[in-house]
DOVEX-756685 format. One line per field, with one value per residue: residue number from 1; x, y, z of N, C-alpha, C, O in turn; residue in one letter. Coordinates in steps of 0.1 Angstrom, whole numbers. Example, Ala and Ser with C-alpha at 12.3 -4.5 7.8 and 13.67 -1.06 7.14 Angstrom:
BEGIN
nr: c(1,2) $
nu: c(132,128) $
nv: c(-57,-22) $
nw: c(78,71) $
cau: c(123,137) $
cav: c(-45,-11) $
caw: c(78,71) $
cu: c(132,129) $
cv: c(-33,0) $
cw: c(78,79) $
ou: c(142,134) $
ov: c(-33,11) $
ow: c(85,80) $
rest: c(a,s) $
***
This chain:
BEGIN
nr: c(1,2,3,4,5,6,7,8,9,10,11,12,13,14,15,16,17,18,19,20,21,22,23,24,25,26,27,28,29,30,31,32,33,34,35,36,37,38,39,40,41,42,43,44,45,46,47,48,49,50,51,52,53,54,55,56,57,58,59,60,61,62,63,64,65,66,67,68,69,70,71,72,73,74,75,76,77,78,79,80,81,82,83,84,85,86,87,88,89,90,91,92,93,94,95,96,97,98,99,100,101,102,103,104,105,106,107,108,109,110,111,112,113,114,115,116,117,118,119,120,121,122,123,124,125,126,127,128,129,130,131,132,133,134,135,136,137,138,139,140,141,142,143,144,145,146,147,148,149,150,151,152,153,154,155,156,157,158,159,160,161,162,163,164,165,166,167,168,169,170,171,172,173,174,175,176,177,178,179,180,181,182,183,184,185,186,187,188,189,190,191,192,193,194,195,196,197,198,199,200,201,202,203,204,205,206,207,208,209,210,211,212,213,214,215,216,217,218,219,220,221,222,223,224,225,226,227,228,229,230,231,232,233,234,235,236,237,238,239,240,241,242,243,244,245,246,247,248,249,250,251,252,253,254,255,256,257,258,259,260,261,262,263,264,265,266,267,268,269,270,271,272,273,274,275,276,277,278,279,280,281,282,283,284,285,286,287,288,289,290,291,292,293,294,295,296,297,298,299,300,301,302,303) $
nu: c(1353,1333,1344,1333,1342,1344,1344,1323,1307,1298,1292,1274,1280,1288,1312,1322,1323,1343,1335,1348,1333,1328,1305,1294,1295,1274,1272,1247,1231,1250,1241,1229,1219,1227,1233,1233,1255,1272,1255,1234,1204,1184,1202,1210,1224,1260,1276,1295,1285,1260,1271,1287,1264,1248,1269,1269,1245,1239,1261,1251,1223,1199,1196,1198,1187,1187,1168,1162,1153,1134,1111,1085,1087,1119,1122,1112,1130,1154,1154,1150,1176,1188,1175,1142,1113,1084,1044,1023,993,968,978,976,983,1004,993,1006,1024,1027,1047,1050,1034,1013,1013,1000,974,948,935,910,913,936,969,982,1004,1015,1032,1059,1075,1082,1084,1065,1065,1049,1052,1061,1085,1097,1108,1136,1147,1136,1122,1117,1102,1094,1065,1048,1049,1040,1050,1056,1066,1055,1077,1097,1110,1138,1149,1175,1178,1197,1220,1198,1195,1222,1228,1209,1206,1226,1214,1189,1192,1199,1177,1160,1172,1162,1137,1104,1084,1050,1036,1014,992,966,962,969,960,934,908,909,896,867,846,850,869,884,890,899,924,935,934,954,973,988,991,1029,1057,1088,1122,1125,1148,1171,1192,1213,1216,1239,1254,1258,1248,1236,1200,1173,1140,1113,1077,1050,1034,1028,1033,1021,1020,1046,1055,1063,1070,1066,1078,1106,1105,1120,1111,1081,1050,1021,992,982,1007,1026,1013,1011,1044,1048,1034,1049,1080,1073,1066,1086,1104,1092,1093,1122,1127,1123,1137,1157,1183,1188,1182,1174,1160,1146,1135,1112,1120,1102,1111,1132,1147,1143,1162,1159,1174,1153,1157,1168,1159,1135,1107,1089,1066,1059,1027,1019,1010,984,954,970,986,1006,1024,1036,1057,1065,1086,1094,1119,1120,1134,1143,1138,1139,1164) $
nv: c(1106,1090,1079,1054,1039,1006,987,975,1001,1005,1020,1049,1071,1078,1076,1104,1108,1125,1136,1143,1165,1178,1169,1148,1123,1107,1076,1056,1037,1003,982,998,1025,1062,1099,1128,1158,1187,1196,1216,1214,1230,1243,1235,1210,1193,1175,1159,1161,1146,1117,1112,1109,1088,1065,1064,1058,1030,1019,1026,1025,1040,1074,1104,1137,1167,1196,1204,1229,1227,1235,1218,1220,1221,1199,1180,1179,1175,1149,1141,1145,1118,1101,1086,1103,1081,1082,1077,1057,1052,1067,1098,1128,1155,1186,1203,1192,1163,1144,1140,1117,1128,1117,1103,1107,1121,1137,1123,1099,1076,1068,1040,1029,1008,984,960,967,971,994,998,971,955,964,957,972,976,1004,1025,1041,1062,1090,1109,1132,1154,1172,1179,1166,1148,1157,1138,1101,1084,1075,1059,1030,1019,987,963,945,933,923,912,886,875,867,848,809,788,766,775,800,783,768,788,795,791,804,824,849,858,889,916,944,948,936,952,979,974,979,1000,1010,1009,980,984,998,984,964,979,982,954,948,966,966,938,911,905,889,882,872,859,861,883,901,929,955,975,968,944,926,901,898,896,894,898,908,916,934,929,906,876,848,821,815,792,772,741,735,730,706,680,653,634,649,656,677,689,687,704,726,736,735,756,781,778,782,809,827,825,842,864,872,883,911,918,915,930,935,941,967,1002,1031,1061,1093,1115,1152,1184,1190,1173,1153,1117,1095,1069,1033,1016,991,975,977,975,992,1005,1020,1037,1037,1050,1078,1090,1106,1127,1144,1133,1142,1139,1141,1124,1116,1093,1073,1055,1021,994,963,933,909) $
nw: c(1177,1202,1231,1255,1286,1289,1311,1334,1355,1384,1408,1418,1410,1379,1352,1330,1296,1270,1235,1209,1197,1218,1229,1260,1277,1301,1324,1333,1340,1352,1331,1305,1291,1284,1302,1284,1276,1266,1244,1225,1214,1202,1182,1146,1140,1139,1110,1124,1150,1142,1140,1158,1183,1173,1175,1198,1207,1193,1208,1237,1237,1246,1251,1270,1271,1291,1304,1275,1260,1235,1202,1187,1164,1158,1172,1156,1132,1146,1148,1121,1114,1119,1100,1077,1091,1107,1102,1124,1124,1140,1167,1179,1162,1160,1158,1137,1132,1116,1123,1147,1178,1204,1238,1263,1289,1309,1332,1333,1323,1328,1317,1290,1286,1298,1298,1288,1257,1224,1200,1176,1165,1144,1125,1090,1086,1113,1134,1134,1156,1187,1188,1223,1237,1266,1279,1299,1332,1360,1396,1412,1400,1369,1355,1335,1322,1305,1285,1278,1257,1237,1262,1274,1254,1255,1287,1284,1291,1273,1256,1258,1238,1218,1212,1204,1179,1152,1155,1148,1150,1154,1148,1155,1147,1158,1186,1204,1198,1187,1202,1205,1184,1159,1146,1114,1114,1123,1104,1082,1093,1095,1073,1058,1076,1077,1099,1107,1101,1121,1132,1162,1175,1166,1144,1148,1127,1125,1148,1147,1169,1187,1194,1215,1204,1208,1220,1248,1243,1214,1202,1193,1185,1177,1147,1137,1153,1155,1135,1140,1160,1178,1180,1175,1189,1213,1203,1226,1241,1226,1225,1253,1252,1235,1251,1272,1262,1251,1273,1291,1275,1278,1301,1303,1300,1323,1343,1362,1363,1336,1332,1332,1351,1348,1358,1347,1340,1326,1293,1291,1267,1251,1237,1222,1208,1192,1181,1199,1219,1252,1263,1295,1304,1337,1352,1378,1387,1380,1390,1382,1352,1323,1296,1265,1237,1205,1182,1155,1141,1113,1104,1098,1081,1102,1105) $
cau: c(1345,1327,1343,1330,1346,1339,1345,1315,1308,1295,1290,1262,1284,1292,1320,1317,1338,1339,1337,1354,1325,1324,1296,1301,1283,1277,1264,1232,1229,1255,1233,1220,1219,1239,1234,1237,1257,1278,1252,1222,1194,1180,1210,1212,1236,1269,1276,1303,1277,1247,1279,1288,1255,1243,1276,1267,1232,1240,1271,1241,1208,1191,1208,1190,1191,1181,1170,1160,1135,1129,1097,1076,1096,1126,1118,1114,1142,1164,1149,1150,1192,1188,1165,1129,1104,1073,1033,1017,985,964,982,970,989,1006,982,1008,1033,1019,1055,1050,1021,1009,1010,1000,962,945,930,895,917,952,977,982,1016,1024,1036,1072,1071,1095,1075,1059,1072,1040,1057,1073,1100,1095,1114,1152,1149,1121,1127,1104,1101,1084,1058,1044,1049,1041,1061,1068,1059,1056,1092,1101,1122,1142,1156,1187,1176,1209,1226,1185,1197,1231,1220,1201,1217,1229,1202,1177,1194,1202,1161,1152,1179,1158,1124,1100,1078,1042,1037,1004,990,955,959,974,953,924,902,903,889,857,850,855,885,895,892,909,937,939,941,964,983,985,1005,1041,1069,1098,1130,1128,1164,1174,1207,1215,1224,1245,1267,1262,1249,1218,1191,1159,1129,1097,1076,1041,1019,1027,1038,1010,1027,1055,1049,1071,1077,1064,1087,1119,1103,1130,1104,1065,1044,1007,990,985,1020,1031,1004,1018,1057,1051,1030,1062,1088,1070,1062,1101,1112,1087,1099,1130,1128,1111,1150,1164,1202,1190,1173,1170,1147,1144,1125,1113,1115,1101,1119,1141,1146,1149,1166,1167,1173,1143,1159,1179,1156,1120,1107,1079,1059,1053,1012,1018,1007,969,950,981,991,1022,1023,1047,1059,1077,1089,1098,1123,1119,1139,1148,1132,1148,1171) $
cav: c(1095,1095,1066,1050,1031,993,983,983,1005,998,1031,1056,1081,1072,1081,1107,1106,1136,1132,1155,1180,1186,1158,1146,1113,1098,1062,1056,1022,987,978,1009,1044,1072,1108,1132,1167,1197,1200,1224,1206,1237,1242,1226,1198,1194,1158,1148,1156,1136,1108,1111,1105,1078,1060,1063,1057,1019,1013,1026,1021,1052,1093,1111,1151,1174,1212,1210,1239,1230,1237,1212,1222,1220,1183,1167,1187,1166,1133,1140,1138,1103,1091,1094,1099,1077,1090,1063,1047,1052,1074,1111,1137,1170,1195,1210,1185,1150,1133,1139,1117,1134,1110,1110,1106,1133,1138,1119,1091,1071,1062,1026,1025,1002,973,960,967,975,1005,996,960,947,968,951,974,984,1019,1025,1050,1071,1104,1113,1148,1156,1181,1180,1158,1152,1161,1123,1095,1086,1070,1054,1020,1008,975,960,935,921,918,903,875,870,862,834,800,782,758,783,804,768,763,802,802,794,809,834,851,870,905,921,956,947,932,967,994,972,982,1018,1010,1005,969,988,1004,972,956,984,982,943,949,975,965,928,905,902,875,883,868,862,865,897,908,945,962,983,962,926,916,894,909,893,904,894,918,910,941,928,898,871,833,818,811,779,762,730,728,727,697,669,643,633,649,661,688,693,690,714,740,738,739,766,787,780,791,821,835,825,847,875,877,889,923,925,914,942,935,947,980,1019,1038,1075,1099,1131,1171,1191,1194,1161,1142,1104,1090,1052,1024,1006,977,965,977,976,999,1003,1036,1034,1041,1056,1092,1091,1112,1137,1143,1135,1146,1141,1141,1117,1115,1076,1072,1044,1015,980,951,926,894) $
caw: c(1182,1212,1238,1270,1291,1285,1322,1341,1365,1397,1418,1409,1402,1364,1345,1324,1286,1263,1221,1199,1194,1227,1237,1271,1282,1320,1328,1339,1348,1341,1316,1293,1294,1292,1300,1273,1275,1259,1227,1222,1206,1195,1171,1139,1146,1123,1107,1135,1162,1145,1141,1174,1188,1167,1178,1213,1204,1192,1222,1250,1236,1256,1256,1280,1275,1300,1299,1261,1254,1222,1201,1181,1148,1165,1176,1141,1128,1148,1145,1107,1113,1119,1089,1074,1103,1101,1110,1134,1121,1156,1179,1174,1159,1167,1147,1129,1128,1122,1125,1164,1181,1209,1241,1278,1292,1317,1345,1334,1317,1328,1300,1290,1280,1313,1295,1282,1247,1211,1195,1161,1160,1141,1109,1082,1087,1124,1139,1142,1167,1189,1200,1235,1248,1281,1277,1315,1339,1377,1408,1415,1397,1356,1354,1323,1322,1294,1289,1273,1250,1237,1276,1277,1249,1260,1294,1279,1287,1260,1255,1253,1225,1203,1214,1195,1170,1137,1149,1141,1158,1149,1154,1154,1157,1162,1199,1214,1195,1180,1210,1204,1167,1159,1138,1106,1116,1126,1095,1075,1099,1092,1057,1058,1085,1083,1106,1103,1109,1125,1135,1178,1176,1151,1144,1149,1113,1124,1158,1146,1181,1185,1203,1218,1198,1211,1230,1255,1235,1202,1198,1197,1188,1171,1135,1129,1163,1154,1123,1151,1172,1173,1181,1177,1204,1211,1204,1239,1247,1218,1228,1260,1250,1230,1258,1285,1261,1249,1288,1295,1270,1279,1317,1305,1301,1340,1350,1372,1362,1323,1329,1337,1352,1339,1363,1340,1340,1315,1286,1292,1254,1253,1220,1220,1202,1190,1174,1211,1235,1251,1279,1301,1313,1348,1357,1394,1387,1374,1379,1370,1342,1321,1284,1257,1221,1199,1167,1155,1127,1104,1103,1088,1084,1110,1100) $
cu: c(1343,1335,1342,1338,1344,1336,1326,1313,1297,1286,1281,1267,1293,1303,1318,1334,1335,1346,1348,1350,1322,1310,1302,1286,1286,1269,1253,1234,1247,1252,1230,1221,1233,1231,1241,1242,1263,1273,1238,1212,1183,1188,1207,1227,1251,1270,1286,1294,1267,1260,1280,1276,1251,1255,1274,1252,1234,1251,1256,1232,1194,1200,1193,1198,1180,1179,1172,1152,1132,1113,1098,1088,1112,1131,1121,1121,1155,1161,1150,1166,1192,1179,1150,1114,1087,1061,1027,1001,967,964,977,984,993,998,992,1023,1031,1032,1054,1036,1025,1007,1005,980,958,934,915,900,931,957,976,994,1021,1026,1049,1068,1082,1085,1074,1062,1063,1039,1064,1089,1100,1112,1128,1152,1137,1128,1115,1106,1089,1074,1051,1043,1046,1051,1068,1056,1056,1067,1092,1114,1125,1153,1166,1180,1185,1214,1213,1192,1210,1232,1216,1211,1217,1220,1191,1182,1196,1180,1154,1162,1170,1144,1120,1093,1062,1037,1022,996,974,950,961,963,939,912,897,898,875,855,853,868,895,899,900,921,942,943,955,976,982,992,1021,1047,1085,1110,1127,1140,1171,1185,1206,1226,1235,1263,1270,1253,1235,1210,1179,1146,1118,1093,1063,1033,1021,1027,1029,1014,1044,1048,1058,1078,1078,1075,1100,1115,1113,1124,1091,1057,1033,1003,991,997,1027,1028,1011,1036,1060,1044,1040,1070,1085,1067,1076,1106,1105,1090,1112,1138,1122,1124,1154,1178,1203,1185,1176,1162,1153,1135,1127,1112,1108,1112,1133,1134,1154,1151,1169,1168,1163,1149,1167,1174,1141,1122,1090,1074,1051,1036,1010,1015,993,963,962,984,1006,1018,1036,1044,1066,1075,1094,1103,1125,1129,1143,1139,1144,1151,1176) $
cv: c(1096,1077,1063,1039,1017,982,987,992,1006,1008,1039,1061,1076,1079,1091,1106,1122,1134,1146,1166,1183,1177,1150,1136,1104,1087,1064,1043,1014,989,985,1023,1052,1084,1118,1148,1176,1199,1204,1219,1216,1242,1232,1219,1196,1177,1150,1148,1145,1118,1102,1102,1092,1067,1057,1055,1040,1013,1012,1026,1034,1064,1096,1126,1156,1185,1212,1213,1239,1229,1225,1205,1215,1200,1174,1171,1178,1154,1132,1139,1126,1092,1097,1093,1091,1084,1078,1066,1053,1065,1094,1114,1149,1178,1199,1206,1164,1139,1132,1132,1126,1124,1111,1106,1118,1129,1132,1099,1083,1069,1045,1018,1014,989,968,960,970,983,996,984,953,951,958,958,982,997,1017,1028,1058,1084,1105,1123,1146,1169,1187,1165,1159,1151,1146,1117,1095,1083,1060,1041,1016,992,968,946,927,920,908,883,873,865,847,822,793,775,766,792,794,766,776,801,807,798,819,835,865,878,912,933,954,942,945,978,989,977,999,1019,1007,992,973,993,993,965,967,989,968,941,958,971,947,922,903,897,882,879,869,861,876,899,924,949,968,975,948,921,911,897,896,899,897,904,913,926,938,913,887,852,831,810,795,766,745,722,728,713,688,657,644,640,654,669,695,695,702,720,738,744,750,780,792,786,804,833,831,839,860,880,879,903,930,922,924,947,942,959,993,1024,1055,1083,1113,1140,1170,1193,1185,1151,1132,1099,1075,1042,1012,991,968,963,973,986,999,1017,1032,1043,1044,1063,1098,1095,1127,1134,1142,1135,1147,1139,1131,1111,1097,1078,1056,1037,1006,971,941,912,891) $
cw: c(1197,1217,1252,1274,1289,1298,1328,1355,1372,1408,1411,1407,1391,1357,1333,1312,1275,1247,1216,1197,1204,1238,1248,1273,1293,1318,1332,1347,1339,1330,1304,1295,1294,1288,1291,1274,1267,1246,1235,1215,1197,1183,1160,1140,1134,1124,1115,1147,1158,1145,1154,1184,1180,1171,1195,1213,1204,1207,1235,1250,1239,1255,1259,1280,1281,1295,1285,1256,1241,1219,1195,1167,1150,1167,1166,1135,1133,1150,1133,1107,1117,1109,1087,1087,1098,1107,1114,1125,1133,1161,1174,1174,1163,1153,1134,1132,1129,1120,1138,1169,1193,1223,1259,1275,1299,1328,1345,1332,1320,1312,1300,1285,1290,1307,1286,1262,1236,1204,1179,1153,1147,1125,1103,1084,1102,1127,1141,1155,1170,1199,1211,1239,1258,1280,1291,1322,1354,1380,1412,1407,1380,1353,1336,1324,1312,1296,1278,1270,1244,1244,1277,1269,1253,1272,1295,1281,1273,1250,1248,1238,1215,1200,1203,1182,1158,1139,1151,1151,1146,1155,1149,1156,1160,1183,1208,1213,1186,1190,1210,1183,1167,1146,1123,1101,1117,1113,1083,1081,1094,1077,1051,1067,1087,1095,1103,1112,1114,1135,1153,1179,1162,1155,1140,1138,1118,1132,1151,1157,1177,1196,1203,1218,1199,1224,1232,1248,1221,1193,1202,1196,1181,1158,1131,1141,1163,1146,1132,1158,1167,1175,1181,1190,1202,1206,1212,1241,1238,1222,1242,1264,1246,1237,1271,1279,1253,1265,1292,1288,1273,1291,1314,1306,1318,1348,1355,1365,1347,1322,1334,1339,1353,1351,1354,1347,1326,1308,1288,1279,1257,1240,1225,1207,1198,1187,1189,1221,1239,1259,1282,1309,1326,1347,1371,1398,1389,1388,1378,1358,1334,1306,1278,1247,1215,1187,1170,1138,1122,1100,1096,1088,1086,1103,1108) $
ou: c(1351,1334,1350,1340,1335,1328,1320,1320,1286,1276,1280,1262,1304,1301,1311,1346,1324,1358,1352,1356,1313,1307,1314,1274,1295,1260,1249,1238,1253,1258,1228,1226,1244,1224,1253,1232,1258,1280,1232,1215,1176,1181,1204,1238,1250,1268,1287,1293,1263,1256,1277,1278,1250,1249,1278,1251,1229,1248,1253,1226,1183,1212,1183,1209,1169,1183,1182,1143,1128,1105,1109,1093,1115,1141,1128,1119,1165,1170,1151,1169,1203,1177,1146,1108,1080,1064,1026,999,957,956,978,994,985,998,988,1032,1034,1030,1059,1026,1036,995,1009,975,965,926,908,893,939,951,970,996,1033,1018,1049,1059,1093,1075,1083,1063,1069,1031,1071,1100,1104,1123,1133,1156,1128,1134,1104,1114,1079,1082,1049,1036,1048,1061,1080,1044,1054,1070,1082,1126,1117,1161,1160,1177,1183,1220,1215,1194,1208,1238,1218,1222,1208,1219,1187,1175,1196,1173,1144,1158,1169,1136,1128,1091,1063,1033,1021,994,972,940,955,959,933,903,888,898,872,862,859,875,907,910,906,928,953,952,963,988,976,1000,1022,1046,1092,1107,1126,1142,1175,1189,1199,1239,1245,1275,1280,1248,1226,1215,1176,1141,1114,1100,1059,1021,1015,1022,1027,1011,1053,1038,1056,1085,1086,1080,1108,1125,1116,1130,1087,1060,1031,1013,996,999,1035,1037,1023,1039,1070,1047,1040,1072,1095,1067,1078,1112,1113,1091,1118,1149,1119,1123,1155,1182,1213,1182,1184,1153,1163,1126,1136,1105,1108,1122,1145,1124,1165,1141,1179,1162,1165,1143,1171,1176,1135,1133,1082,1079,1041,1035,1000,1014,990,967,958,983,1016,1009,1046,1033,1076,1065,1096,1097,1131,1135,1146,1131,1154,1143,1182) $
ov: c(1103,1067,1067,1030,1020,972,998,989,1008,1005,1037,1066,1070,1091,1086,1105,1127,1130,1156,1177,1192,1179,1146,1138,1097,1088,1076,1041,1017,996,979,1028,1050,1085,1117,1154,1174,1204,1199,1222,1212,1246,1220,1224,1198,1170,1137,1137,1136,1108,1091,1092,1083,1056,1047,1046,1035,1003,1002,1025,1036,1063,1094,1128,1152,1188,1217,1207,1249,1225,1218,1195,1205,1192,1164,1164,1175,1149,1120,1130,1126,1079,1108,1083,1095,1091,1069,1077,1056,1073,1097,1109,1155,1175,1199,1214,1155,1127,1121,1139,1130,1120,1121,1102,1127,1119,1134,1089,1087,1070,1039,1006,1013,981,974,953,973,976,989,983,945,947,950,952,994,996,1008,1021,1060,1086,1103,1123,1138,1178,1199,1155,1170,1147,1143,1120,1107,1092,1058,1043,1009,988,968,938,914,910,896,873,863,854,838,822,793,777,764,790,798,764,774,809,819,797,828,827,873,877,912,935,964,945,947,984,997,981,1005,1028,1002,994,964,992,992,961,961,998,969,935,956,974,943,929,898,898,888,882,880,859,872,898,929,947,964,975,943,910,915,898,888,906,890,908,905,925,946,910,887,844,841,802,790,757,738,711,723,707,688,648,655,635,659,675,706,707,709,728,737,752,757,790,802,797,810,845,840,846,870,892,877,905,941,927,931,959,947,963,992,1025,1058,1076,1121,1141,1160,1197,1190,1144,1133,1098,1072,1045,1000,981,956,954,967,991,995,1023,1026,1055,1041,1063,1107,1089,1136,1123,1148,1128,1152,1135,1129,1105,1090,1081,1048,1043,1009,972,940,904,880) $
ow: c(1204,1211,1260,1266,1280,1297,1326,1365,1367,1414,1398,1397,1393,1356,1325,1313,1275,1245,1222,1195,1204,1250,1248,1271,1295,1309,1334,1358,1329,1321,1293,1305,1299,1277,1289,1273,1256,1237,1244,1203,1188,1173,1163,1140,1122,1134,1114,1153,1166,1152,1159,1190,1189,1172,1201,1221,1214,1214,1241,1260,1233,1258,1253,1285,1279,1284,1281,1249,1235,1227,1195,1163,1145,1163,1165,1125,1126,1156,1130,1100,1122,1110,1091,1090,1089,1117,1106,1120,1128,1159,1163,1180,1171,1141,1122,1134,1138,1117,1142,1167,1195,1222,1266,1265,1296,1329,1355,1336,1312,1301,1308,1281,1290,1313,1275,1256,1241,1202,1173,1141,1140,1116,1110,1083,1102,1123,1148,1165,1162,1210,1207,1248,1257,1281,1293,1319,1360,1374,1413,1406,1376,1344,1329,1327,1307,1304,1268,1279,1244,1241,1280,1275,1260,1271,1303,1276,1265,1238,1236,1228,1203,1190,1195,1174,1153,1129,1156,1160,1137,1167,1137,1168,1167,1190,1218,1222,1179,1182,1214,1175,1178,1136,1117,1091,1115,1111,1074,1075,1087,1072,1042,1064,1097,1101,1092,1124,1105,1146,1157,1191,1151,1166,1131,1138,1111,1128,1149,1154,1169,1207,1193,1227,1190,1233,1223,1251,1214,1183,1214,1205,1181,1158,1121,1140,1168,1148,1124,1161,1155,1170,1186,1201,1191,1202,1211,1243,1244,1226,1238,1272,1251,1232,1277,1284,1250,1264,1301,1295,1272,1292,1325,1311,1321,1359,1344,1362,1343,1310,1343,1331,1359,1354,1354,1357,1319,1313,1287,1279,1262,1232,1232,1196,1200,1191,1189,1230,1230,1263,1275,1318,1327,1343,1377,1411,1397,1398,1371,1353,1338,1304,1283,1243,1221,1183,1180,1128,1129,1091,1085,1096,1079,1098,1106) $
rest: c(x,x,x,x,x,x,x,x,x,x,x,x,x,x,x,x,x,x,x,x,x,x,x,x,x,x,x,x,x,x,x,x,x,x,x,x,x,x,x,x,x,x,x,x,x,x,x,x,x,x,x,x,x,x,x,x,x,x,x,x,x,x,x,x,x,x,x,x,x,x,x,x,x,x,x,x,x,x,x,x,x,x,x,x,x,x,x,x,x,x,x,x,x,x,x,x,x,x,x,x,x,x,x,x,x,x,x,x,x,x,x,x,x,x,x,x,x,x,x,x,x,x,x,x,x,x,x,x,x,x,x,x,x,x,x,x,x,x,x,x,x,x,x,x,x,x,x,x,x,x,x,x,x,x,x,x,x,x,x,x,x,x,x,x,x,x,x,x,x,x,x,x,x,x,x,x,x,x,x,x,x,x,x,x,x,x,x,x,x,x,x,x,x,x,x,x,x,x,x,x,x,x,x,x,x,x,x,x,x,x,x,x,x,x,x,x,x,x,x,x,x,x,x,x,x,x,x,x,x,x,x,x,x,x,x,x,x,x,x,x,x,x,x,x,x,x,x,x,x,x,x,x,x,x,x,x,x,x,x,x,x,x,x,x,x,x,x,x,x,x,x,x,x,x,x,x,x,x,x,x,x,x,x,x,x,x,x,x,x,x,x,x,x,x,x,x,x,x,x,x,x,x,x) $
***
């Protein structure tokens, strides 16, 4: 078993702990992250390392490996030791591996990832995990932030978690990627992909903890707020109530004290936790380019 310290630590130089197979993992931030070392990602992995890792994986949310030349093949080979990988809907494909989209903009086009987000929430059974490789990046600039989504709900004063316990929230993929559809496209996305409800407070299969699940590219109202009111009140004032505590709950991932920021190389893989976290792609670069890959393995549907 792979074990980190529990204490936080303070100083940027992070403790590092070393598992049994030889896996060695440093802090990143307080909040999230840890650096990932002593394993080959071009090897096929044995069942205490994918252990290992997936154990670390739920404690830190984020592993960050450096220096891993792996190919394509390579890539979803080890994203396939953590479950069945899904093929996105939208996002283009790798030619000749369509579990990998293909992501990044170019030098005519920026990216548009610059917004806090939970990958593929607008699934019935949205993503465990998303692997990211770096394929090219600029010299500075193109950072990656993730964010601690259950420190986000714990956080929460008391009030406010008794105020989310019992509601829901809907999830939509039409508002993110309906724009790059044409009205056809749109409407056999809507059919195919309808809305879906899901818990704004989810419990994590695997820890127990309760996690803060609402995200600002997916997530479009609350499906049941009204049925909570403890007293008569307007429409006005409801459309209102429910406009404040949905933009409260959305400025929590922009908190400082829950996050990491990532600066890439080439050939630096990012394994997180979809179900705990969000993150946000910084837009600083354009017109450079930054290019990457990532596999997305398929998850639960949240309770």
């Amino acid at each position: 078993m792979i074990e980190c310290e529990d204490r936080i630590v303070r100083t940027q130089a992070q403790v590092a702990t070393t598992g049994q197979s030889g896996i060695r993992l440093k802090r990143i931030s307080p909040a999230i992250g840890v650096e990932v070392s002593g394993i080959d990602l071009r090897q096929p992995l044995s069942e205490a390392q994918v252990g290992e890792l997936r154990q670390a994986l739920v404690a830190h949310k984020v592993l960050v490996f450096r220096a891993q030349n792996i190919t394509a093949g390579q890539h979803v080979a080890f994203a396939r030791c953590f479950g069945e990988l899904e093929r996105h809907p939208v996002l283009p494909p790798h030619p000749d591996h369509p579990e990998l989209v293909l992501l990044g903009g170019n030098h005519k086009m920026p990216g548009t990832e610059n917004v806090y987000h939970t990958d593929v929430s607008w699934r019935e059974t949205p993503s465990m995990a998303s692997i990211l490789r770096c394929v090219e990046c600029p010299e500075v600039g193109g950072d990656t932030v993730w964010i601690n989504m259950e420190l986000a709900y714990e956080k929460l004063p008391e009030a406010r978690k008794q105020q989310i316990a019992k509601l829901f929230a809907v999830h939509d993929i039409l508002p993110s990627f309906g724009a790059r559809m044409t009205p056809e496209e749109q409407a056999q996305a809507r059919a195919k992909y309808p809305p879906v409800v899901h818990p704004v407070v989810r419990t994590h299969p695997e820890s127990g903890k309760k996690i803060l699940y609402v995200n600002e590219t997916f997530v479009t109202h609350f499906a049941n707020f009204t049925a909570h009111l403890d007293s008569f009140r307007s429409a006005n004032e409801i459309h209102a109530q429910q406009q404040d505590l949905m933009a409260y709950l959305l400025r929590q991932p922009a908190i400082l004290e829950y996050q990491m920021r990532l600066r890439w190389e080439p050939d630096t893989i990012v394994m997180w936790d979809n179900r705990a976290t969000q993150h946000y792609a910084v837009q600083d670069y354009f017109p450079a380019v930054r290019r990457m890959h990532r596999a997305t393995v398929i998850g639960d549907k949240p309770f």
